[in-house]
N, C-alpha and C positions, 0 to 999 in steps of 0.2 A: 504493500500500500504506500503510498507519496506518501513523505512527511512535511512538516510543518516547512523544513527547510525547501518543500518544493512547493510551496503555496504563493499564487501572487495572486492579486486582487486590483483588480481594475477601476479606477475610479474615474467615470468618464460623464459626460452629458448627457449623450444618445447611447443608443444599443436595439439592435434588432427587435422587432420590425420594423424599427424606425430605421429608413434607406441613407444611407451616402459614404464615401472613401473612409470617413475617421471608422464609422460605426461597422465598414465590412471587415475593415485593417482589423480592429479588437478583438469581432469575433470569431475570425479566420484563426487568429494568433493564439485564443485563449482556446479553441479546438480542438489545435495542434497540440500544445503543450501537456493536454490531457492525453492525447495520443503517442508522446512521450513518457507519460505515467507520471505527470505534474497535475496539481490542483488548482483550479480556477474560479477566482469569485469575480464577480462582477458588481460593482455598486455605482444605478445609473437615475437618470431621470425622467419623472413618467408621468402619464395622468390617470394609472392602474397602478398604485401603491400595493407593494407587498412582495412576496416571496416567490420564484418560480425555478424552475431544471429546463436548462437549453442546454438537451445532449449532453448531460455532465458538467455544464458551467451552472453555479449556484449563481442567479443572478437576483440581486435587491434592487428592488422598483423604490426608488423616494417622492415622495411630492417637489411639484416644481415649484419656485418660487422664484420673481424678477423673471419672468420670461422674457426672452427678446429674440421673437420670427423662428422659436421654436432651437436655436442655437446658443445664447447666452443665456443660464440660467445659472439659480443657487439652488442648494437645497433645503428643504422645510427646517429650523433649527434641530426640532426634537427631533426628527429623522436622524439627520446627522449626528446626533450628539450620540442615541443608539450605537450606530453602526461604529462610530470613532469607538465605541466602548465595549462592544460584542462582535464587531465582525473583521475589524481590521486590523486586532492585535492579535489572531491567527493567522498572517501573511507572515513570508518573509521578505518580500517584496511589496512594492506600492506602484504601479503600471499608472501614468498618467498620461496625453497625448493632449500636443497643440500646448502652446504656452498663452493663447491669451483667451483659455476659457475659465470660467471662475472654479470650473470640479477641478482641474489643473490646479489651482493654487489652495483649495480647499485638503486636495491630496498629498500636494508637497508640505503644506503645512500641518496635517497630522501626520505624516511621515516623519517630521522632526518631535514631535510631542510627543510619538510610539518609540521611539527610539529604531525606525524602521529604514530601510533605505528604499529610496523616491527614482524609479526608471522612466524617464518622458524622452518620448516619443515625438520630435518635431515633425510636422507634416508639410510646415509652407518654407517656399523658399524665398519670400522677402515679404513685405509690408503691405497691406491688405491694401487692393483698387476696386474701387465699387464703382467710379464714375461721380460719385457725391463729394464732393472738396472737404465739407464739415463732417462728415463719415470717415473720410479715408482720415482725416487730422487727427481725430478723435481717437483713431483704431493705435494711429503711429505712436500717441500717449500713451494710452494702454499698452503698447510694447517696449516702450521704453521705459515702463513703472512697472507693472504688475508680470507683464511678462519676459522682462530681463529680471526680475527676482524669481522666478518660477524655475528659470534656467540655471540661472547660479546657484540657488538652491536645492535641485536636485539632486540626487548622488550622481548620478549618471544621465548620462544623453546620449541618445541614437537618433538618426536622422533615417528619412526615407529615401535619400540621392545626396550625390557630392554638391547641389547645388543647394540644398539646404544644411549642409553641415558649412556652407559658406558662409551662411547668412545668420548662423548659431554664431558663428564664429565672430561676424562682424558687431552684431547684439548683444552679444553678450559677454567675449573673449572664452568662452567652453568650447573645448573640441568635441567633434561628435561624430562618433564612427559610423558607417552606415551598415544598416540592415536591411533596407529593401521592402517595396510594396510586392504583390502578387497578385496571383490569378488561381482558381482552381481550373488547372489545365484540362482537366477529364471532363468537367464538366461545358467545355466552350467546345469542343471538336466534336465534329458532325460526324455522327451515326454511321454505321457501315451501311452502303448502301444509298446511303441521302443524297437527291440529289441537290444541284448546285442552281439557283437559276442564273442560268446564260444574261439576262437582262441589265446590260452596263449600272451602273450602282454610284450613286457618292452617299454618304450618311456623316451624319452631324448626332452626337450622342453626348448630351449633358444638360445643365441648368438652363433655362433664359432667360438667361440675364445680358447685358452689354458686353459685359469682361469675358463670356464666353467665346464670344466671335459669332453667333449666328448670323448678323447682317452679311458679316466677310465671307460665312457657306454659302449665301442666297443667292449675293455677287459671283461666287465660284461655278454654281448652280446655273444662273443667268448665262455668265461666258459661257460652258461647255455646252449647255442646252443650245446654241444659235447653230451648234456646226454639229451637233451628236443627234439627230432624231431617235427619240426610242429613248434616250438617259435620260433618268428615274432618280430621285434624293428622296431622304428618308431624313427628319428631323423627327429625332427619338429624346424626348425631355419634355419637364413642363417647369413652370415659373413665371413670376408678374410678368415676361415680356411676351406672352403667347400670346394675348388679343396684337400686341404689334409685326409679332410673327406672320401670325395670318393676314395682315391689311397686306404686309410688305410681298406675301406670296401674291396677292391680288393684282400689287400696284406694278408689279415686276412682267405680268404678264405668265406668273411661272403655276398657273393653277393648271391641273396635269400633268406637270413636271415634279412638282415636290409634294410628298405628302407628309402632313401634321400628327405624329402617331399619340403626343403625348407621352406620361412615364408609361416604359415596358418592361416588363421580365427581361429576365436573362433567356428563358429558354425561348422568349419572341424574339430577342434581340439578336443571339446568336444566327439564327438563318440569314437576316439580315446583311451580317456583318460577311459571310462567304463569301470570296469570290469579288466585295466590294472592295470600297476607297474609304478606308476612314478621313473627312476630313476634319483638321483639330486645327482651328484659330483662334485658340484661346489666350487671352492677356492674361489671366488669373493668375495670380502667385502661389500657383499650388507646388509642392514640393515632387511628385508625382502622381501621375493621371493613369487611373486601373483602367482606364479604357481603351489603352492604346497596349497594353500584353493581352489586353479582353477581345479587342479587333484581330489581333497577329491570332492567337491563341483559335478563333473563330474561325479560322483561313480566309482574314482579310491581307488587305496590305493598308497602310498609313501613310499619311501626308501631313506634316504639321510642321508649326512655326518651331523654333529652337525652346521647346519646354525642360523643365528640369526631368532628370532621368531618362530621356531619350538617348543621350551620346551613346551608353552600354549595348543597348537596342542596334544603333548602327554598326558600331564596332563589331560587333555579333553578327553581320549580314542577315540582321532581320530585315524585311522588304517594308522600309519607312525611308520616304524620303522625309528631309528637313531642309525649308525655305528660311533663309538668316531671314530677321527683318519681319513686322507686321505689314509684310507687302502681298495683298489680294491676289494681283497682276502675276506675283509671281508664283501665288497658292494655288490658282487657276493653270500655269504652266506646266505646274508639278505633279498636279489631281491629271490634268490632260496626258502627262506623258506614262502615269501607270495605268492608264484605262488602255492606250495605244498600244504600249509594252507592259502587258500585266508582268510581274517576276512572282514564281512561285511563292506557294504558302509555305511559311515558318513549320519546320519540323517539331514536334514534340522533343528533340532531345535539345536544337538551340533554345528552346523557350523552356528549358528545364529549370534557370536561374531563377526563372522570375516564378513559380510551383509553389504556392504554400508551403509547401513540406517542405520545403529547403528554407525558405524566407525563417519559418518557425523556427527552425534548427539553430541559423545566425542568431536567434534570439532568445533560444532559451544559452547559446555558450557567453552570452553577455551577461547573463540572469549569473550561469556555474560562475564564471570568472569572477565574481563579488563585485564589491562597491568600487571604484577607483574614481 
């Protein structure tokens, strides 16, 4: 049976069902680690308070409190003061992710009052752009207050790519080794037998919001559609910018051409993604994007600006091109010349890096290695 010394406890915001990269990363990680014969507690936040079993992870549901868009919250006091007193002085570890969420500082901070040591998990690799000037000011306060303490207080820090251990580095002067996002590879590869549709393809897969790039897929969408009859886009996501989504599909002339899916599954997404073009123009400061080893993984190919965590991907001869530059004109050349010359789909053994099982692995020997 795992003992105490192999018990970490996650102290996070979100957590399954609730959808997005922080909340897939935790529970892929805390899965694993049971899968290694480690122990997993989870203590998150919710609007169904109490106790539950995901597959082996003990997870505590808290009341939310200070919500903000479902992303920045605290938790109820008496909840917290519970769990600081009954659930988290059985860890050996304290699993935290993102520096400027307030469970993040909530976790570092009883991490120091248990006498425990604090592992966060940076995700972004620079300073939040919304498009709102008093948003984005506000966020960069917050980082340079609450979340350069979070960092330097931590025992430890791992990043998801070299391009967020840059930005640990610059914030805060901690180094941060990397461990790596993933994919469940089994789970993205098409069925024996499945087939592939022939029907040229671009898909756009994430938030809409501005910082995403949807305008820039539309425009990509727009060029190739004048000279490809028959190409098909697929914008797979939802968010405040969808009533502008659709007017812009309108006003483009691109109705027929693009279709509005909304959020989808993985196992709708994945057919999808066969065979097409991932296209990724996204500004966002994310530290890396599970959609783009999700595209490869699927038997797509990728096309996107210079995001964090990509380089590995190329260097790897996975089939992504990368356009320097938030230049359309040249997103559009790049989407055009893998549709012209598709290059085969990524084999399961080069996409073996990016596999959970391995991701987990790098992360439970940061766990064995102790505090440093």
């Amino acid at each position: 049976m795992p003992t105490r010394a192999h018990h970490v406890a996650f102290v996070v915001t979100n957590y399954p069902p609730r959808s997005g990269g922080v909340e897939v990363h935790v529970q892929s990680v805390a899965h694993g680690l049971i899968a290694l014969g480690m122990s997993a507690t989870v203590v998150c936040l919710g609007d169904d308070p109490g106790v539950r079993d995901d597959d082996g992870v003990t997870v505590h549901t808290l009341r939310r409190r200070l919500d903000v868009s479902g992303v920045l919250a605290a938790p109820h006091p008496g909840d917290w003061r519970r769990v600081t007193r009954e659930v988290l002085p059985e860890a050996s570890w304290l699993s935290v992710h993102t520096r400027f969420f307030p469970m993040t500082w909530f976790g570092v901070g009883a991490g120091r009052r248990l006498g425990l040591p604090v592992l966060l998990t940076e995700h972004g690799s620079g300073f939040v752009h919304t498009g709102s000037a008093a948003v984005d000011a506000a966020a960069r306060l917050v980082d340079h207050t609450a979340g350069r303490w979070a960092l330097r207080r931590a025992t430890t820090v791992v990043s998801v790519s070299d391009e967020v251990s840059g930005f640990v580095a610059r914030l805060s002067g901690r180094s941060a080794s990397v461990v790596g996002n993933g994919v469940h590879l089994d789970r993205w590869r098409a069925r024996p037998g499945e087939a592939i549709d022939p029907v040229p393809r671009l898909v756009f897969v994430g938030r809409l919001v501005e910082e995403k790039g949807w305008r820039e897929f539309l425009d990509v969408a727009a060029e190739l559609a004048r000279t490809r009859p028959g190409l098909r886009a697929v914008v797979a996501g939802d968010g405040p910018d969808r009533s502008a989504v659709v007017a812009a599909v309108t006003d483009r002339g691109l109705r027929g051409v693009v279709d509005i899916l909304g959020r989808v599954s993985q196992p709708e997404l994945a057919p999808l993604l066969r065979g097409a073009v991932l296209v990724n123009p996204t500004r966002a400061s994310e530290g890396f994007q599970l959609t783009l080893p999700e595209a490869l993984a699927a038997g797509g190919r990728v096309v996107t600006y210079a995001v964090a965590g990509v380089g590995p991907m190329v260097q790897t001869g996975l089939p992504v091109r990368v356009v320097a530059g938030a230049d359309p004109v040249a997103l559009a050349a790049a989407a055009a010349a893998e549709l012209d010359h598709p290059r085969p789909a990524a084999s399961t053994e080069a996409l073996a890096p990016w596999d959970w099982s391995q991701v987990t692995a790098r992360y439970a020997q940061v766990l064995k290695d102790g505090p440093r």
